[in-house]
N, CA and C atoms of all chains as a GROMACS GRO file, in nm:
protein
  582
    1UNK      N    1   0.328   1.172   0.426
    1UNK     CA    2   0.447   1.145   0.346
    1UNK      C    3   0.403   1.092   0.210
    2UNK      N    4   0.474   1.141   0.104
    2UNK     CA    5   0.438   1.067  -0.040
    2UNK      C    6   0.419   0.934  -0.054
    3UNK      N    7   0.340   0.873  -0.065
    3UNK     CA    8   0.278   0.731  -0.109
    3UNK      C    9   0.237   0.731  -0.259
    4UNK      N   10   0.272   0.612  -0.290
    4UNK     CA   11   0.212   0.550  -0.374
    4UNK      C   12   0.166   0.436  -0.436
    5UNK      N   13   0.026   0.428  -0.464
    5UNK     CA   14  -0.003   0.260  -0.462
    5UNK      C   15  -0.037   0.263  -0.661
    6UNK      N   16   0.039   0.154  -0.681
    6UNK     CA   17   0.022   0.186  -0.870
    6UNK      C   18   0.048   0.009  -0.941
    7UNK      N   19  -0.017   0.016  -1.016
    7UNK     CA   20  -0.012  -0.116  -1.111
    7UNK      C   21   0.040  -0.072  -1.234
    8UNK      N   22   0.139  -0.170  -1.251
    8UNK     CA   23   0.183  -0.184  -1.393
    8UNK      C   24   0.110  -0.290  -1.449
    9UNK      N   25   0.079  -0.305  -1.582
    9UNK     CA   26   0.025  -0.419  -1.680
    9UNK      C   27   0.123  -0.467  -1.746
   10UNK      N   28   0.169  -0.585  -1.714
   10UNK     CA   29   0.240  -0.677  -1.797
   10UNK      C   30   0.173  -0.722  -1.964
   11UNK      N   31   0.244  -0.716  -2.045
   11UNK     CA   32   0.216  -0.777  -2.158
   11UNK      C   33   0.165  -0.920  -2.161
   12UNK      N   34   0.049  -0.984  -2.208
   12UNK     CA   35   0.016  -1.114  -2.193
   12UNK      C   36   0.117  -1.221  -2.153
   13UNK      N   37   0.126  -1.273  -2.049
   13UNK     CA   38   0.213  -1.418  -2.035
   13UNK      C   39   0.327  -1.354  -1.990
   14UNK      N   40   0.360  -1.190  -1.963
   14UNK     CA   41   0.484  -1.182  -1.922
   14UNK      C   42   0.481  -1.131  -1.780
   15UNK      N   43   0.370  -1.173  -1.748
   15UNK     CA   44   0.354  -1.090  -1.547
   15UNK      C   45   0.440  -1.149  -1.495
   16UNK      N   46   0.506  -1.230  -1.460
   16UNK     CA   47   0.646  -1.323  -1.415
   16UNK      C   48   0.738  -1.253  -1.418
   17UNK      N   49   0.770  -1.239  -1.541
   17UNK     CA   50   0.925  -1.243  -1.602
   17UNK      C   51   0.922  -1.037  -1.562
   18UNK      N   52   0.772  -0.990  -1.572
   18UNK     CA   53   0.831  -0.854  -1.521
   18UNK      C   54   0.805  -0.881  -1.314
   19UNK      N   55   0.758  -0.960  -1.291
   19UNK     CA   56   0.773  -0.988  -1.142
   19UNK      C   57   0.914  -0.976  -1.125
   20UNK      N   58   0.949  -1.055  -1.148
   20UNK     CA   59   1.143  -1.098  -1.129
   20UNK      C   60   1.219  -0.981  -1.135
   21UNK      N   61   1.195  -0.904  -1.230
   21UNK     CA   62   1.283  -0.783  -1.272
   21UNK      C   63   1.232  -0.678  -1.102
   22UNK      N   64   1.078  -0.682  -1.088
   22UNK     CA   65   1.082  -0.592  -0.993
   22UNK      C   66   1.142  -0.604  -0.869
   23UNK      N   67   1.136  -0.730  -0.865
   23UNK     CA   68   1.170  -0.775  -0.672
   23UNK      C   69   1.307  -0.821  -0.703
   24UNK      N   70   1.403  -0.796  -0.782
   24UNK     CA   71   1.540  -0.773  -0.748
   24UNK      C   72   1.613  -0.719  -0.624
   25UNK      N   73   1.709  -0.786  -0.537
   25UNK     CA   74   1.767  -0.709  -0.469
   25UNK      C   75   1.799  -0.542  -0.557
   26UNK      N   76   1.825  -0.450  -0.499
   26UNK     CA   77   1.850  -0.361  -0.541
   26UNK      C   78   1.942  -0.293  -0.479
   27UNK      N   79   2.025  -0.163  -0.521
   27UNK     CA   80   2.101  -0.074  -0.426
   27UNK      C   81   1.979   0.008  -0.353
   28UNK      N   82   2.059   0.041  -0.236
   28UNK     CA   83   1.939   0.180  -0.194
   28UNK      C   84   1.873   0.271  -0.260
   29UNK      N   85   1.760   0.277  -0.224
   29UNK     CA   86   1.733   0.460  -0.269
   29UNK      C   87   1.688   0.530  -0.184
   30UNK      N   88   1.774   0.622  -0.163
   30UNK     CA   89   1.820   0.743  -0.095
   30UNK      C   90   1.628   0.783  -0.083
   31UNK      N   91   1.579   0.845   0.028
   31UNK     CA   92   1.434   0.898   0.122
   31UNK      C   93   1.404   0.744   0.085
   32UNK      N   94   1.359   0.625   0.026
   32UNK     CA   95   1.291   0.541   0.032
   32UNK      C   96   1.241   0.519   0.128
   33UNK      N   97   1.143   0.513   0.195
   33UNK     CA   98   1.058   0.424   0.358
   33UNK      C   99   1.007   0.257   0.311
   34UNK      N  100   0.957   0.253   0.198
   34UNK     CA  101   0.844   0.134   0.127
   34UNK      C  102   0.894   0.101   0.002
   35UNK      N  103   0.884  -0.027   0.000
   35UNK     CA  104   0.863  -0.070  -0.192
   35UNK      C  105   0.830  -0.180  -0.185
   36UNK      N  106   0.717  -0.218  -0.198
   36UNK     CA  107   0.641  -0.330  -0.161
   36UNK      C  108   0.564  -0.375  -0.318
   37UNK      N  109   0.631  -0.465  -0.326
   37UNK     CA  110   0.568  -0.572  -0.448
   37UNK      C  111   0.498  -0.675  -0.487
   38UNK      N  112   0.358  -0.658  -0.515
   38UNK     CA  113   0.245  -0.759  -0.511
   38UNK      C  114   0.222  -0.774  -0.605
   39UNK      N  115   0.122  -0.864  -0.619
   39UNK     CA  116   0.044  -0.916  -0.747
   39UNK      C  117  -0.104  -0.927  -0.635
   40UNK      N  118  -0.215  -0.952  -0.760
   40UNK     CA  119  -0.351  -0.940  -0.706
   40UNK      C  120  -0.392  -1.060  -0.772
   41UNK      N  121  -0.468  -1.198  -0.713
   41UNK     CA  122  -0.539  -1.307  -0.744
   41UNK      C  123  -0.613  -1.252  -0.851
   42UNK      N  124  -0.673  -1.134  -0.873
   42UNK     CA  125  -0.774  -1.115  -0.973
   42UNK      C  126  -0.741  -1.037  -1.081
   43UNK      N  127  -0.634  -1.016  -1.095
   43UNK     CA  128  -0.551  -0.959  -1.233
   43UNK      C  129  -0.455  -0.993  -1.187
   44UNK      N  130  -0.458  -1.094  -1.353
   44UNK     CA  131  -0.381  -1.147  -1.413
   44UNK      C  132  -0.260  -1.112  -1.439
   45UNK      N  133  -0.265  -0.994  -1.515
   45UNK     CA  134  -0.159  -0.921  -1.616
   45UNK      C  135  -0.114  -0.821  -1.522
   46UNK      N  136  -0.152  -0.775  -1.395
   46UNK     CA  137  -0.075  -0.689  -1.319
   46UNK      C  138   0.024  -0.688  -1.201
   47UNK      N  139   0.125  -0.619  -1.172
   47UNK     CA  140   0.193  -0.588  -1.042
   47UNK      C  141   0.188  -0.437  -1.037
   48UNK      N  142   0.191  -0.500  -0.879
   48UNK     CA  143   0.166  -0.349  -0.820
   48UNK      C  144   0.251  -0.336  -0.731
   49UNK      N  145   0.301  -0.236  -0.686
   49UNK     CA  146   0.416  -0.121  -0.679
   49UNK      C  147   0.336   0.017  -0.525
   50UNK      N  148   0.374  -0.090  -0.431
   50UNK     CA  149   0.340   0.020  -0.300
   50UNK      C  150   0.477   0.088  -0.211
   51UNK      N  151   0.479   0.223  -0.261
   51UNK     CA  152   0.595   0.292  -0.175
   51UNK      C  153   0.582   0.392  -0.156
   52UNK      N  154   0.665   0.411  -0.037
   52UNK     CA  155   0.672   0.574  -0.002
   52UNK      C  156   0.790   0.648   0.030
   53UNK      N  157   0.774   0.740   0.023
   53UNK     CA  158   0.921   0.821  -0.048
   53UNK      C  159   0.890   0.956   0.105
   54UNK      N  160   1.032   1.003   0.130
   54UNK     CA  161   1.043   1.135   0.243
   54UNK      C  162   1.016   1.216   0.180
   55UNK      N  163   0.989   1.254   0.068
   55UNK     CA  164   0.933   1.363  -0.071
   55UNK      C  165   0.913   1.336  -0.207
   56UNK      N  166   0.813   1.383  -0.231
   56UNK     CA  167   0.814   1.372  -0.421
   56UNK      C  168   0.976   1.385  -0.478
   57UNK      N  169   1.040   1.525  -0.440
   57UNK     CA  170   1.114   1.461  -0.521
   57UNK      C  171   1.230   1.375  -0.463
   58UNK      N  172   1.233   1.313  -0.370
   58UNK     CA  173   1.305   1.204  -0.352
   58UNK      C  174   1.273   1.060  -0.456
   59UNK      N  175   1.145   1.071  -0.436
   59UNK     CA  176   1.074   0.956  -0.594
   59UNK      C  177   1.126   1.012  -0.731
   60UNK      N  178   1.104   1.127  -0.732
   60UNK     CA  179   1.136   1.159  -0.843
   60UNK      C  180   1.303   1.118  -0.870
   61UNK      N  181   1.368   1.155  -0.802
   61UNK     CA  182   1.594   1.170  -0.805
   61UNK      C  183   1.595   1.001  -0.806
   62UNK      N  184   1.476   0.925  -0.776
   62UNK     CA  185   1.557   0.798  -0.796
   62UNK      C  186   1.526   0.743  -0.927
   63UNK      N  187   1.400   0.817  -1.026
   63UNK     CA  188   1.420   0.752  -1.153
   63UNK      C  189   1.528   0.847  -1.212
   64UNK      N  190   1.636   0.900  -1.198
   64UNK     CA  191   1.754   0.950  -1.266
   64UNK      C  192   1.848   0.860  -1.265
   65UNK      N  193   1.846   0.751  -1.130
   65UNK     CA  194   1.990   0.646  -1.054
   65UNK      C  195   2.006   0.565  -1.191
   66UNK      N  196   2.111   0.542  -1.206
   66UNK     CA  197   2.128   0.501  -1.292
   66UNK      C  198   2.122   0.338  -1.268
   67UNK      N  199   2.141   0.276  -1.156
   67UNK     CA  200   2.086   0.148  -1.166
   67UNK      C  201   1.917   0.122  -1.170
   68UNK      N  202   1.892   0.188  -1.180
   68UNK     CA  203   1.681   0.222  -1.175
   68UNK      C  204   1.628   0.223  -1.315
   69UNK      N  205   1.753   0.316  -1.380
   69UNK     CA  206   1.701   0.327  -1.494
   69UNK      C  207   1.757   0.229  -1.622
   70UNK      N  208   1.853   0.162  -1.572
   70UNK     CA  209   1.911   0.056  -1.604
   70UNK      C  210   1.760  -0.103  -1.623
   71UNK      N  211   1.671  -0.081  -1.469
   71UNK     CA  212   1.614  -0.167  -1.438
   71UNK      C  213   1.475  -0.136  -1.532
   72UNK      N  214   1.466  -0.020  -1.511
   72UNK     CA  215   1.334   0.046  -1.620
   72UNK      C  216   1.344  -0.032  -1.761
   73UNK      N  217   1.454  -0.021  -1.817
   73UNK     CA  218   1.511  -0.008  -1.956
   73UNK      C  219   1.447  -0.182  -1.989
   74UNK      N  220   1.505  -0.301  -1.870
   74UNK     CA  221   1.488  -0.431  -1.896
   74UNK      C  222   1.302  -0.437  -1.906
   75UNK      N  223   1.279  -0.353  -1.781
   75UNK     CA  224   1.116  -0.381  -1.731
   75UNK      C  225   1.009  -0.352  -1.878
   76UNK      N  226   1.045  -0.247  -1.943
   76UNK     CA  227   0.955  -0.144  -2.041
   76UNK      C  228   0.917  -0.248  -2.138
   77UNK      N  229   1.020  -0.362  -2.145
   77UNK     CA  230   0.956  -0.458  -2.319
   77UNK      C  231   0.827  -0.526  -2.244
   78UNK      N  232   0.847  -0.532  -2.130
   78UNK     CA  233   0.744  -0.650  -2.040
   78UNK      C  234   0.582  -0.575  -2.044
   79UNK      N  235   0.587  -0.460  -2.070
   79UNK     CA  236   0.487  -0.341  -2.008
   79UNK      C  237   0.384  -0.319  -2.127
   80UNK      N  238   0.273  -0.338  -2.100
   80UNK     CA  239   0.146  -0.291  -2.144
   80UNK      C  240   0.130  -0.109  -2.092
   81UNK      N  241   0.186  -0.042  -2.165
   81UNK     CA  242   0.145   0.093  -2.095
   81UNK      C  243   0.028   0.163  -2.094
   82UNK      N  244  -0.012   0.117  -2.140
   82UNK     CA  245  -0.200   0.171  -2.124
   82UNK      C  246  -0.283   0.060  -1.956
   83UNK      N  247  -0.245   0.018  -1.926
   83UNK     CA  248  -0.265  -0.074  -1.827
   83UNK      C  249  -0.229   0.020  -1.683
   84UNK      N  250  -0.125   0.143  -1.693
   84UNK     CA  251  -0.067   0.185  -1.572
   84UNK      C  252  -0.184   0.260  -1.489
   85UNK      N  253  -0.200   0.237  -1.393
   85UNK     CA  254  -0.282   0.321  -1.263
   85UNK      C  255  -0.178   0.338  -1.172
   86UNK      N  256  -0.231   0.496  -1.111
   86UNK     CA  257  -0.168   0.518  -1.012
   86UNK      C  258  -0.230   0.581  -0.936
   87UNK      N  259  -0.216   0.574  -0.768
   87UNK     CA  260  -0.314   0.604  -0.646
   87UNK      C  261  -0.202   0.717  -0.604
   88UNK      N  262  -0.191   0.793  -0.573
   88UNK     CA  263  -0.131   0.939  -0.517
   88UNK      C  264  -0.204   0.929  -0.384
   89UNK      N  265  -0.112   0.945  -0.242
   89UNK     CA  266  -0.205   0.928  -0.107
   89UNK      C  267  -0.046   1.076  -0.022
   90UNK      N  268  -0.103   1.039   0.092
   90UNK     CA  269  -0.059   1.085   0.193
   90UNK      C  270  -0.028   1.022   0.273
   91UNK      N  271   0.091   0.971   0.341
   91UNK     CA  272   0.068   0.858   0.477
   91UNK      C  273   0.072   0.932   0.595
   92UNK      N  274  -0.016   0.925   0.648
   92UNK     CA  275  -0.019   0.995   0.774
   92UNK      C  276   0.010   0.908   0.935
   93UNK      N  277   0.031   0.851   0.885
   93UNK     CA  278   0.068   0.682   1.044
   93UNK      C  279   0.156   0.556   0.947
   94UNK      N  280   0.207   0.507   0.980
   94UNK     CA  281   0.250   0.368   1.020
   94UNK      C  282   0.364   0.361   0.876
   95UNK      N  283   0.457   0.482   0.902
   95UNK     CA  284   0.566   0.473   0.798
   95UNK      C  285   0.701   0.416   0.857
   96UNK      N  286   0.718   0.298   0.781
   96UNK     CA  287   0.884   0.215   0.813
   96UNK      C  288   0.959   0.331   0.868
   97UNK      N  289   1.054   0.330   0.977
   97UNK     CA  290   1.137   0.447   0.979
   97UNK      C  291   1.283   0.414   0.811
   98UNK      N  292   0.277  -1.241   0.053
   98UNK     CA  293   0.273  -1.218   0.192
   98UNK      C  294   0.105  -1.154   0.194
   99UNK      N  295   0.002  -1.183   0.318
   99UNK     CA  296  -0.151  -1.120   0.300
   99UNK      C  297  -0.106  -0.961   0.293
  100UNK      N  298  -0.189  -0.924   0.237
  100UNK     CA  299  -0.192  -0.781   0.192
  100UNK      C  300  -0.309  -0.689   0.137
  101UNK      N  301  -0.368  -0.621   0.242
  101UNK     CA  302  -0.483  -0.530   0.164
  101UNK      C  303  -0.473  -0.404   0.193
  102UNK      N  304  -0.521  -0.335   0.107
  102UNK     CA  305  -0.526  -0.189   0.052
  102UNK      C  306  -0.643  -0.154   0.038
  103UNK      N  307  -0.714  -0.078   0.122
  103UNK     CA  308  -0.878  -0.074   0.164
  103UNK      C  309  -0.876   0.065   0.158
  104UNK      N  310  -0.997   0.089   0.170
  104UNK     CA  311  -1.065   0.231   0.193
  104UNK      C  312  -1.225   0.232   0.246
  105UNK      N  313  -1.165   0.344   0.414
  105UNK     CA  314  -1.307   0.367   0.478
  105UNK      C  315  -1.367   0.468   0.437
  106UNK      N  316  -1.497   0.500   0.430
  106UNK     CA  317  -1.546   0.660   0.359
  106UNK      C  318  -1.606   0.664   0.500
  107UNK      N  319  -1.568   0.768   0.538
  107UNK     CA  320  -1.636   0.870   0.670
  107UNK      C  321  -1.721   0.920   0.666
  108UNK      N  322  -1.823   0.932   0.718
  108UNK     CA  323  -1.964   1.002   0.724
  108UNK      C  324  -1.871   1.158   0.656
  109UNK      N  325  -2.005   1.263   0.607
  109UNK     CA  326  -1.964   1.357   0.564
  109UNK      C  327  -1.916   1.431   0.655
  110UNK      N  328  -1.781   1.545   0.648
  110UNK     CA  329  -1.738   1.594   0.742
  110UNK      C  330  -1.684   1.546   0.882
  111UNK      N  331  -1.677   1.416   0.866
  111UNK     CA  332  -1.620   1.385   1.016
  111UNK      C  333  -1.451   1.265   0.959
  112UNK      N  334  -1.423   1.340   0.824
  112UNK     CA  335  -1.320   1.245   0.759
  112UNK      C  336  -1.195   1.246   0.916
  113UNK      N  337  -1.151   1.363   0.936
  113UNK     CA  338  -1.094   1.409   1.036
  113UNK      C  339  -1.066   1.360   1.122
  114UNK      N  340  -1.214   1.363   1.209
  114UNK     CA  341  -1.202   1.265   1.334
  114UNK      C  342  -1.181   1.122   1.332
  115UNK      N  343  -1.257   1.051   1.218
  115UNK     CA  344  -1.208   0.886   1.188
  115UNK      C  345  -1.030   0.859   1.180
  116UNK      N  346  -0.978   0.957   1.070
  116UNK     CA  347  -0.817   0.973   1.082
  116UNK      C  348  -0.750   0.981   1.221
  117UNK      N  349  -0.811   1.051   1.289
  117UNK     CA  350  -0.768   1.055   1.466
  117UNK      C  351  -0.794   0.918   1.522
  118UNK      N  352  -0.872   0.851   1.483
  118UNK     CA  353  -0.858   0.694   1.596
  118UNK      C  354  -0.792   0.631   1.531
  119UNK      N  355  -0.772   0.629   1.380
  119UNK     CA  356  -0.742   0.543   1.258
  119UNK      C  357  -0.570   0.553   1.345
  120UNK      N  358  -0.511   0.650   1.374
  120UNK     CA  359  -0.428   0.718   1.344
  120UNK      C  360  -0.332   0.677   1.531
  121UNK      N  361  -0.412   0.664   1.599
  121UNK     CA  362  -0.360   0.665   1.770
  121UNK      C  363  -0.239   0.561   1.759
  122UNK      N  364  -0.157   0.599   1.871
  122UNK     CA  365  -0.057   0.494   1.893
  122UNK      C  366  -0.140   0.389   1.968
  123UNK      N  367  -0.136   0.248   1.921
  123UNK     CA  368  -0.173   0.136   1.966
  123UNK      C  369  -0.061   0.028   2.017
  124UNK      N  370  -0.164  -0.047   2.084
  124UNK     CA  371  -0.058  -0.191   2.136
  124UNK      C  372  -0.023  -0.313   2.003
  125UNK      N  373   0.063  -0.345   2.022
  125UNK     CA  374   0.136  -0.445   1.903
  125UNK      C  375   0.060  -0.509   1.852
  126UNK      N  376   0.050  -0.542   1.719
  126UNK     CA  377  -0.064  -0.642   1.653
  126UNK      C  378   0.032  -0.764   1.620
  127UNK      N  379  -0.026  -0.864   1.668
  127UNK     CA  380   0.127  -1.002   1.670
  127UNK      C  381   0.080  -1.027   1.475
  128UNK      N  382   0.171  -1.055   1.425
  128UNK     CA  383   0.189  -1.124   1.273
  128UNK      C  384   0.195  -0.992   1.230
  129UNK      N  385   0.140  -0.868   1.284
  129UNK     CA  386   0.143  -0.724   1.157
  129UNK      C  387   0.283  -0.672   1.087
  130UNK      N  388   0.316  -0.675   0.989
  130UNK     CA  389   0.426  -0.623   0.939
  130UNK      C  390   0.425  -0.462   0.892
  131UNK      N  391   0.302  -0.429   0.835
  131UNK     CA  392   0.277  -0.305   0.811
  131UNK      C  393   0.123  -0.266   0.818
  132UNK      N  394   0.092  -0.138   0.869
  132UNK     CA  395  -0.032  -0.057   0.900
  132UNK      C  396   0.010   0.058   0.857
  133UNK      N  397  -0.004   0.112   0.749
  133UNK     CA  398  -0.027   0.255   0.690
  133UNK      C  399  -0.174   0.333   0.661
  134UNK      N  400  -0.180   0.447   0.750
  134UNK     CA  401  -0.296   0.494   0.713
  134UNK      C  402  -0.294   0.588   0.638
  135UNK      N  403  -0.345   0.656   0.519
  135UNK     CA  404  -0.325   0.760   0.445
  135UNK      C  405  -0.478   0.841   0.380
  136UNK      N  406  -0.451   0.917   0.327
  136UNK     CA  407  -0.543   0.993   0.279
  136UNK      C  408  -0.536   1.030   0.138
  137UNK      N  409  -0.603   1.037   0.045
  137UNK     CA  410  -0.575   1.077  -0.104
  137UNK      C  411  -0.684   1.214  -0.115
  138UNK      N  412  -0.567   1.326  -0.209
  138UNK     CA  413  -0.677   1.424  -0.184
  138UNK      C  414  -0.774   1.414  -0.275
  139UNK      N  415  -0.750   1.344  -0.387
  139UNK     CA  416  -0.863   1.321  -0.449
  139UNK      C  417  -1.009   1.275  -0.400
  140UNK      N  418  -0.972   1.270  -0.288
  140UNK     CA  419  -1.102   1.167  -0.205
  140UNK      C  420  -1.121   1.201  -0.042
  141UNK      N  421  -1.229   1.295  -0.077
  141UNK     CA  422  -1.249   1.406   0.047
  141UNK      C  423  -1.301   1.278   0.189
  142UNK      N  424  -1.391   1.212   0.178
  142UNK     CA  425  -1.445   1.138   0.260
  142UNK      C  426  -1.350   0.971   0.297
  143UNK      N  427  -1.247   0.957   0.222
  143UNK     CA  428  -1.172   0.854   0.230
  143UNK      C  429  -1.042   0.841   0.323
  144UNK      N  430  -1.054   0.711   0.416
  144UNK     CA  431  -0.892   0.718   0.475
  144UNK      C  432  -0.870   0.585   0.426
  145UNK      N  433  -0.775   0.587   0.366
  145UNK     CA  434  -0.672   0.447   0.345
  145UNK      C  435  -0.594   0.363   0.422
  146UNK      N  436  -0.650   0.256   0.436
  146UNK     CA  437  -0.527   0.150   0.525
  146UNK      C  438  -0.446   0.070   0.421
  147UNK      N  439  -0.316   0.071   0.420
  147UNK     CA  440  -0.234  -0.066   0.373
  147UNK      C  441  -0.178  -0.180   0.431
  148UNK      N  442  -0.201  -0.299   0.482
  148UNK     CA  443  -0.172  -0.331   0.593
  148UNK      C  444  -0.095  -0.459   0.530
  149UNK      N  445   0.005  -0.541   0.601
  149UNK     CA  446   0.050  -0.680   0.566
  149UNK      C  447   0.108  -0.750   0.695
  150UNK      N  448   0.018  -0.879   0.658
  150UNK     CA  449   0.009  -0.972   0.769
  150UNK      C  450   0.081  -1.071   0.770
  151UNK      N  451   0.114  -1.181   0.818
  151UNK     CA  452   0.208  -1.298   0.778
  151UNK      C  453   0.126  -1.373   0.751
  152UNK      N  454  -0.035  -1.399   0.840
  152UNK     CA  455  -0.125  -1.478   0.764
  152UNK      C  456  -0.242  -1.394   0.724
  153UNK      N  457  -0.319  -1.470   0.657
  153UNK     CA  458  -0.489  -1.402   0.681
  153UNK      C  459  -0.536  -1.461   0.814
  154UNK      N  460  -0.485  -1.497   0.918
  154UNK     CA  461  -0.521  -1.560   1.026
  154UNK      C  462  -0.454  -1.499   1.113
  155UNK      N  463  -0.359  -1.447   1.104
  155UNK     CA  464  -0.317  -1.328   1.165
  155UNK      C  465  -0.364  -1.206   1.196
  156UNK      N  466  -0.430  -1.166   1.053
  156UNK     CA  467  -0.534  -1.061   1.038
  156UNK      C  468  -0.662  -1.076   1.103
  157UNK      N  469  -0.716  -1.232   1.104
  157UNK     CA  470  -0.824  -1.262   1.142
  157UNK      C  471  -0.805  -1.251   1.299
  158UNK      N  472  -0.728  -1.257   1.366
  158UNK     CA  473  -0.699  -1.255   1.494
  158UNK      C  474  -0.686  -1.173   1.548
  159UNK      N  475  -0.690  -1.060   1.484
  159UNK     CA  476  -0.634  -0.894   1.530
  159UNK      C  477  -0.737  -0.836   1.559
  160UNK      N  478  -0.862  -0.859   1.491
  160UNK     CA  479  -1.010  -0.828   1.470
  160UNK      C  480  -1.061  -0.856   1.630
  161UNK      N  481  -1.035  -0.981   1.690
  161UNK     CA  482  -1.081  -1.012   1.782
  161UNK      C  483  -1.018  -0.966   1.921
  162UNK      N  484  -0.880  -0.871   1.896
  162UNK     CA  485  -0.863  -0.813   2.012
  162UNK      C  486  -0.899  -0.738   2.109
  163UNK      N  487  -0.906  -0.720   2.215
  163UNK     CA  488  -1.016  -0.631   2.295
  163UNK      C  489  -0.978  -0.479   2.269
  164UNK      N  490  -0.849  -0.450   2.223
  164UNK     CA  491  -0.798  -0.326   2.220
  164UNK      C  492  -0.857  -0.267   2.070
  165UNK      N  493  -0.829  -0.393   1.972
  165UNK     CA  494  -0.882  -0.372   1.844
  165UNK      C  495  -1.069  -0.351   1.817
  166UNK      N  496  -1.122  -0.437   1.912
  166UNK     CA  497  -1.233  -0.392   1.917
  166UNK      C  498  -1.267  -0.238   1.970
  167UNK      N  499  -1.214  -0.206   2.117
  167UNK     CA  500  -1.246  -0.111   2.131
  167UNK      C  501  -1.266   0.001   2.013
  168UNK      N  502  -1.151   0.010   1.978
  168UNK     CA  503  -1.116   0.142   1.868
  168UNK      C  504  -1.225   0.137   1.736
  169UNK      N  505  -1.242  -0.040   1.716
  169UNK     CA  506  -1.347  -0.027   1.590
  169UNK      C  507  -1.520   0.007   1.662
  170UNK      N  508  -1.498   0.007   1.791
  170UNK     CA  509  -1.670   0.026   1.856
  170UNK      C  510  -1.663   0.182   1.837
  171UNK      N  511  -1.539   0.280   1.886
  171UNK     CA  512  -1.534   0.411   1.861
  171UNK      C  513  -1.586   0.445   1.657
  172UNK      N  514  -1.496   0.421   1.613
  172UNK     CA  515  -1.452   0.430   1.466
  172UNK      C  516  -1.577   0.436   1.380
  173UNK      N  517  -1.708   0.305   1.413
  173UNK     CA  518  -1.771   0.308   1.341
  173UNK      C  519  -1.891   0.397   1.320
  174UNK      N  520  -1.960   0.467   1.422
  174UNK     CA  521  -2.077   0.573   1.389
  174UNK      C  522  -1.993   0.677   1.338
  175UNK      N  523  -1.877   0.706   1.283
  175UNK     CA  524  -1.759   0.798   1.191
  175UNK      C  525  -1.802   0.708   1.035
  176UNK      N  526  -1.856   0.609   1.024
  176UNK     CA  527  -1.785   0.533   0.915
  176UNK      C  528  -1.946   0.527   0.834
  177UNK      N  529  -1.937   0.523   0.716
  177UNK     CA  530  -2.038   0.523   0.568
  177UNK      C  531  -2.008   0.385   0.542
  178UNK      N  532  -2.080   0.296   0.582
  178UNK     CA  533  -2.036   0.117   0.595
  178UNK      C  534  -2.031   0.107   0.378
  179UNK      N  535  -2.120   0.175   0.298
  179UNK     CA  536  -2.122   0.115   0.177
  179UNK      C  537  -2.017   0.192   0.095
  180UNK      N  538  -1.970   0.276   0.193
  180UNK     CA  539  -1.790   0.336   0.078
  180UNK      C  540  -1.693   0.263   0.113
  181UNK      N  541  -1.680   0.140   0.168
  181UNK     CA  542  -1.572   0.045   0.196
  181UNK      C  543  -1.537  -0.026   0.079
  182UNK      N  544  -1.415  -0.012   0.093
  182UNK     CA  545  -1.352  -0.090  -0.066
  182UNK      C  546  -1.212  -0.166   0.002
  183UNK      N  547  -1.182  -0.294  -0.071
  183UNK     CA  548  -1.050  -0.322  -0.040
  183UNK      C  549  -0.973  -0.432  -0.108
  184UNK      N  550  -0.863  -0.427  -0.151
  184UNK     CA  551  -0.862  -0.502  -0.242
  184UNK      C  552  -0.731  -0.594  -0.209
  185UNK      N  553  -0.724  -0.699  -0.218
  185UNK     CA  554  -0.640  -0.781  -0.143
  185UNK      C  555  -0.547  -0.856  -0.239
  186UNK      N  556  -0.436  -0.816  -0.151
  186UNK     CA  557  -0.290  -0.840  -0.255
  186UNK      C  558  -0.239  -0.940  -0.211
  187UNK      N  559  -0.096  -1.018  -0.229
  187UNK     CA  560   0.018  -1.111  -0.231
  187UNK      C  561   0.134  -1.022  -0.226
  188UNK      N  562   0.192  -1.002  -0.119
  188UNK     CA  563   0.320  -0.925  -0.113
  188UNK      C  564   0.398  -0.998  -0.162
  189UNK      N  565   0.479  -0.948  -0.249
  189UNK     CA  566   0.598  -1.091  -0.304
  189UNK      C  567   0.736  -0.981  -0.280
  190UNK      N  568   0.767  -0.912  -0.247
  190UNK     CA  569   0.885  -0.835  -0.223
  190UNK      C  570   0.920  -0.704  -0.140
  191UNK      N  571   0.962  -0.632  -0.016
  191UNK     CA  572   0.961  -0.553   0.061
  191UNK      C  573   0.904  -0.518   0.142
  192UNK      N  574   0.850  -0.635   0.156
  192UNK     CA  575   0.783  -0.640   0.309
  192UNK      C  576   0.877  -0.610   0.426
  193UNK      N  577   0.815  -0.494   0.506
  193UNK     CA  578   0.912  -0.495   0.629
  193UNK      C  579   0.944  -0.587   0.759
  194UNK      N  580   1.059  -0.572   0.816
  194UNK     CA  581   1.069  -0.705   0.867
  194UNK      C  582   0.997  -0.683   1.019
   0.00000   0.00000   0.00000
């Protein structure tokens, strides 16, 4: 199943304030299984962003939702975009139903 | 919440079979919230675990199960001990329950 494990880079001093924005309650999104929101002891400036989706484009139809992109819009001032990694996987076991 | 995102590298050609034990239905791991195993195709010899625990003592406890041992006494003449990577997170949001 589509996975993905990815870091965003917060702008200096703003890894918080884009924490908050991510781990909002949210409405559903439709195939979602995962959305798991961490931070790493050893970077600083990052969160990371583990989910998995019933299809690409189920990931894909939810950056159209308009409350997503609503949430994007607040998140983007917070964002170092040269900082983004992203891990592309397969889950083959132990997906939330 | 404990949280790591690891990677085993499989001896050459036996990625396969490691995914097959990685992969078996097992008995309950007490504190485990999530065990995802996956594969990236970028990475022929690699299987991915994502796992989240309630403690690191939780995790540490799982290690010592007889069921958990078994599978890692199978697992390891499959396993390239110096392609192990893992990098250990803080779940702060969507953790399953």
């Amino acid at each position: 199943m589509f996975m993905l494990h990815g870091r965003l880079s917060a702008k200096p001093g703003r890894r918080d304030d884009l924490l908050r924005i991510m781990t909002e309650e949210g409405e559903p999104l439709p195939g979602n299984r995962l959305y798991v929101v961490a931070v790493d002891e050893t970077d600083a400036d990052g969160v990371w962003a583990t989910e998995i989706w019933e299809s690409e484009q189920a990931h894909a139809a939810s950056l159209r939702l308009a409350h997503v992109q609503e949430r994007i819009a607040r998140a983007l001032p917070l964002i170092d975009t040269d900082g983004i990694r992203q891990q592309r996987l397969d889950a083959r076991a132990g997906v939330p139903d």
